[in-house]
N, C-alpha and C positions, 0 to 999 in steps of 0.2 A: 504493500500500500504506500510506501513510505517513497521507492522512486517512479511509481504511477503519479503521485501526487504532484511530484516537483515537476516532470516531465509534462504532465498536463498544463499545470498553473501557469508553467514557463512559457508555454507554447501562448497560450490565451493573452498573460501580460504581456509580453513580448512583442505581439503585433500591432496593439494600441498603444504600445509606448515607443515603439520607433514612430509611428506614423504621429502621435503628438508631439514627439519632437523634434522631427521636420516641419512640423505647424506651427510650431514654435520658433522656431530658428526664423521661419521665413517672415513671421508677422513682427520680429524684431526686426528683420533686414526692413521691410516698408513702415517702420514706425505708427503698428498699428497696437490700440488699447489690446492688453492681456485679459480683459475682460473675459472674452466671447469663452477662455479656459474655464475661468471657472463656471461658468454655465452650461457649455456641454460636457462636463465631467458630472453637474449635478442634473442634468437633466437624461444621462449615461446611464448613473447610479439609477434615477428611479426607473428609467426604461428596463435594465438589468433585469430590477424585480421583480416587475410588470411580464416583461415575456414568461421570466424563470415560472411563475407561479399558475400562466396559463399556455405555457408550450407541449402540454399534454394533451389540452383540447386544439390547438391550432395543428396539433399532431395528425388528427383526424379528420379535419378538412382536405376536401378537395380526393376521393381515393385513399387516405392517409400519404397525402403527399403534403402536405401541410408546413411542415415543419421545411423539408428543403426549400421548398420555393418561396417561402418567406427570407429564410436565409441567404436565398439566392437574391433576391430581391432589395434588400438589406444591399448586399453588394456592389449591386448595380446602380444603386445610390448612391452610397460612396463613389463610385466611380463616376458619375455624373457630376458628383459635386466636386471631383476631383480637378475632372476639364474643366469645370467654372473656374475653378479658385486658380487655376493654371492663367487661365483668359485673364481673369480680374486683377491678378496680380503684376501683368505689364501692362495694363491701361496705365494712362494717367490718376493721378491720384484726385483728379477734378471730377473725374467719372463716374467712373465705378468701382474704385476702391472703398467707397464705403461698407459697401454689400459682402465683404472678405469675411471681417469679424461674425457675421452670420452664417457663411458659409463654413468656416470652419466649424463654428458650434455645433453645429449638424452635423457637420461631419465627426465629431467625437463622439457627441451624443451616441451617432449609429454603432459605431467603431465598438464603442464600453457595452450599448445595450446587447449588442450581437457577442463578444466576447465575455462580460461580465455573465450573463445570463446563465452560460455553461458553467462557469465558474460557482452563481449561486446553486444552482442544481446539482452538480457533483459535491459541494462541502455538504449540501442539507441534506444528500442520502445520506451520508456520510456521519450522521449524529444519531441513526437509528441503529448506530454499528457502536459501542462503547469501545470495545476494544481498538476499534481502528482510528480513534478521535486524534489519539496522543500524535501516532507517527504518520497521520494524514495531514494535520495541520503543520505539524514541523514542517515537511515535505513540501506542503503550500508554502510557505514565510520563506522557506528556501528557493522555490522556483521566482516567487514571486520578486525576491531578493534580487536575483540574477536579470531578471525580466527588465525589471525597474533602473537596475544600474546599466544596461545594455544600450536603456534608452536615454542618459543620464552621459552615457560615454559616445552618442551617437550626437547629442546635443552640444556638447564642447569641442568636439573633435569637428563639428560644421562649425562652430564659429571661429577655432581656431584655424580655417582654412584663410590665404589672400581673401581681402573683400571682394574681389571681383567676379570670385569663384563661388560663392556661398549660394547665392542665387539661385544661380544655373545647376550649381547639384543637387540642390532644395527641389527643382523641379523634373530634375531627372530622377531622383528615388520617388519622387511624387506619382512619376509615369511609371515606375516598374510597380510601386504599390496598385496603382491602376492595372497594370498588366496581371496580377494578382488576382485580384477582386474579380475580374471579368472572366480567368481562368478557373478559379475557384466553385465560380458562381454556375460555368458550364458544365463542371462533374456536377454539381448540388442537381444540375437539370436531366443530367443524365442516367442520374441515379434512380429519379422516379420517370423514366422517358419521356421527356418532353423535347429532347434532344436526344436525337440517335446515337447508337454505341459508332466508335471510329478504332481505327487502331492506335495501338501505342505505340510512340514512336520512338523508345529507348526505354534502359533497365537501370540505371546507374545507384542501384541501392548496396550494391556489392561494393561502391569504390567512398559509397556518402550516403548512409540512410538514412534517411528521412527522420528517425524517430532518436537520432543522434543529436546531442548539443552543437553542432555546425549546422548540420541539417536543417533545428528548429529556427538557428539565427537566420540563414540562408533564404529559408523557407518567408518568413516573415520582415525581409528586408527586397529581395527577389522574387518570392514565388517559386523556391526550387522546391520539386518534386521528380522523386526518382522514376517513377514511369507513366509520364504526359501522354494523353492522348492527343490524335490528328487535332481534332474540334480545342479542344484545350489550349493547343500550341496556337491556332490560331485566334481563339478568343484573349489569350497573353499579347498578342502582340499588337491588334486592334485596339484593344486598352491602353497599350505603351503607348499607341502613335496617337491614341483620340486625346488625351494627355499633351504630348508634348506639342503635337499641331498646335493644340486650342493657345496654348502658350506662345507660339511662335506667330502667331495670326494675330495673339494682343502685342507682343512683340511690334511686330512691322504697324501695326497699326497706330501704337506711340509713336514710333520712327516716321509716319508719314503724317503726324500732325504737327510734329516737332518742325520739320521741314516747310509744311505749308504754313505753319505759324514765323517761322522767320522770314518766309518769304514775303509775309506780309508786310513784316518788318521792315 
């Protein structure tokens, strides 16, 4: 029970703590209020609870498909709001930078409700077990531990980059988390068939597996997994590119107001 627990917690904290703290990073790079953190962490928390306490009956809808396409769903949000916050963040700051600190919030909120959720549900079997409390919760404080510092070293290690550089790899781990979400979210569909099976296009759990501490960093920072199907591999890379276009489109778009505004000059 004791490295189920850390392995579990790690994997769930792990992936909403890198992704807030490239949320973080970049809303300091645009000098934007820290606010919108602490509201989608508390609005995280209650959703967490929310799902954990009725993902039993959400289980049951739809065929009891329920549960994946919700999760899937959940993803594909994220990933949406992903390309916003991509766009939004090379506008001008007269534009539509306002609408960031919101975007992000949601975006956390989703992030903790979809990971938190698993989390309350595996500790709260977990209390009808007496013997298994001690070294289950150690195991949690220990994954959780590593999860939390992971994100913590991903957060200083982006600021301690050149300024010029912080940005732009703010938005490329933005786009692989994208490419994540979009992959992820295509097994979640294939699982209950709403998307047909494809093949897989490689094995590599013999050289990196998945259920290894590189693996879960990997996994949650890239989206590595040891044997991707066809649909997969292409829904990873549609997400990377829906991402980084949408960025590069606000991009050129500051750069051509910048231009027509001197020119007026």
């Amino acid at each position: 029970m004791f490295l189920n627990s850390v392995v579990l917690i790690l994997q769930e904290i792990l992936e909403a703590a890198l992704l807030i703290s490239i949320l973080l990073v970049l809303s300091r790079q645009l000098q934007l209020s820290a606010r919108w953190f602490a509201t989608g962490m508390v609005l995280g928390g209650i959703g967490a609870f929310i799902l954990s306490f009725n993902l039993a009956t959400i289980s049951e809808w739809l065929d009891y498909a329920g549960q994946e396409i919700l999760i899937a769903g959940i993803m594909l949000a994220v990933l949406g709001l992903l390309t916003l916050i991509g766009l939004y963040s090379t506008l001008t700051p007269s534009s539509s930078r306002h609408a960031l600190p919101y975007l992000m919030s949601i975006c956390v909120a989703l992030a903790l409700t979809r990971e938190g959720a698993e989390i309350v549900i595996y500790l709260g079997g977990i209390l009808n077990h007496q013997e298994s409390i001690q070294p289950t919760f150690t195991g949690a404080g220990i994954g959780a531990g590593i999860g939390l510092s992971a994100g913590v070293l991903l957060y200083f290690g982006l600021l301690s980059l050149p300024a010029r550089w912080i940005f732009c790899t703010c938005i490329v781990l933005l786009a692989l988390i994208g490419g994540t979400m979009a992959s992820q979210a295509t097994l979640l569909l294939t699982q209950v068939d709403w998307i047909t099976y494809s093949p897989v296009l490689w094995d590599s759990s013999i050289w990196l597996p998945e259920d290894s501490i590189p693996g879960h960093l990997l996994y949650a920072l890239i989206g590595y997994e040891a044997t991707p199907s066809l649909f997969q591999a292409i829904a990873y890379g549609l997400g990377f590119l829906l991402v980084s276009i949408s960025a590069t489109l606000g991009h050129l778009n500051h750069f051509h107001s910048r231009r027509t505004n001197t020119g007026d000059k």
